[in-house]
C-alpha positions in Angstrom: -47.2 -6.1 92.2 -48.3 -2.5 92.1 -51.4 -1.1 93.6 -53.5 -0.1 90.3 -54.4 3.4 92.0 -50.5 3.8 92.8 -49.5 2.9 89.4 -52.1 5.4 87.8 -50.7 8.5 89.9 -47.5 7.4 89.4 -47.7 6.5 85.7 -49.1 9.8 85.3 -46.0 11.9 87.3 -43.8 9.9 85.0 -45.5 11.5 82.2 -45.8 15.2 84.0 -41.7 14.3 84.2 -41.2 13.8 80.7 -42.7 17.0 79.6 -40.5 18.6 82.4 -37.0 17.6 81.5 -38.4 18.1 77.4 -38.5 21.6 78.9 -35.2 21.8 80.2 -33.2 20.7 77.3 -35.5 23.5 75.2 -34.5 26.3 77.9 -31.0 25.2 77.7 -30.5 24.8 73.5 -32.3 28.0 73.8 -29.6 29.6 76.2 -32.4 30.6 79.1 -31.6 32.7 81.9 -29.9 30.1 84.5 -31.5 30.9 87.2 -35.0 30.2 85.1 -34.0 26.4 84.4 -32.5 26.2 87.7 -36.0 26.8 89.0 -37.3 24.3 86.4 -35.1 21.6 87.8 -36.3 22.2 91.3 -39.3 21.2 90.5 -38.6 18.1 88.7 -36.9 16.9 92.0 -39.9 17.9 93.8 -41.7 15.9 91.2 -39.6 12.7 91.5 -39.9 13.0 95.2 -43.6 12.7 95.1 -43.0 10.1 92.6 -40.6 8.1 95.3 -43.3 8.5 97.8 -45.8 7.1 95.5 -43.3 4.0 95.0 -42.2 3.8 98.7 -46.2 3.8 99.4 -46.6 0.8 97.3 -43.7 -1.0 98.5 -45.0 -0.9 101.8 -48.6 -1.7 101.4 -47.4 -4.6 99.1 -43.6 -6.4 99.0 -42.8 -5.2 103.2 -46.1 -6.2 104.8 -45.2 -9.9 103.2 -41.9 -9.8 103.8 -42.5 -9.1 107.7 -44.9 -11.2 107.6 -42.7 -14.4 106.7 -40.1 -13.3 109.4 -36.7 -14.5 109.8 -34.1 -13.7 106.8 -37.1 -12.0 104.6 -37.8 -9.5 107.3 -34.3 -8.4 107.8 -33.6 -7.9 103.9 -37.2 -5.6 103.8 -35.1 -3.4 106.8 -31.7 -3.7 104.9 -33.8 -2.3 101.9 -35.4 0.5 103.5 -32.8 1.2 105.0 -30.1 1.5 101.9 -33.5 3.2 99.9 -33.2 6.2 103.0 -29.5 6.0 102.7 -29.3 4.6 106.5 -27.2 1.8 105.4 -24.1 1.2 107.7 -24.5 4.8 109.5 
């Protein structure tokens, strides 16, 4: 279940993404100055982290509120998820 707003925007970063990394593999068959595609592949993490906070937004509007909702052994896997999505798990 994805929010249809959520899944334009992120439908759309997906596609901003794809052009991106096209990009890189150009700069790099074209033997680019590194520090150029280094710069290039900053911004596609910065553009997968807005993409990950689209998704985490959708998840919690969506699969956590019901999950918390029904309690018990539901709840505690939507905390074991965000928790292992953050890299919290076992810390």
């Amino acid at each position: 279940m994805v929010i249809e707003d959520i899944k334009k925007r992120a439908l759309h970063r997906t596609s901003i993404l794809e052009g991106q990394l096209r990009g890189i593999t150009r700069m790099i068959e074209g033997e680019e100055y590194c520090m150029d595609i280094i710069t290039q592949t900053r911004a596609i993490q910065k553009s997968l982290e807005s993409l990950n906070r689209l998704l985490l937004e959708n998840h919690l509007r969506t699969h956590v509120t019901h999950m918390i909702e029904a309690g018990g052994d539901t709840r505690d896997q939507a905390v074991a998820e965000l928790m292992k999505a953050f890299d919290f798990q076992g810390k």
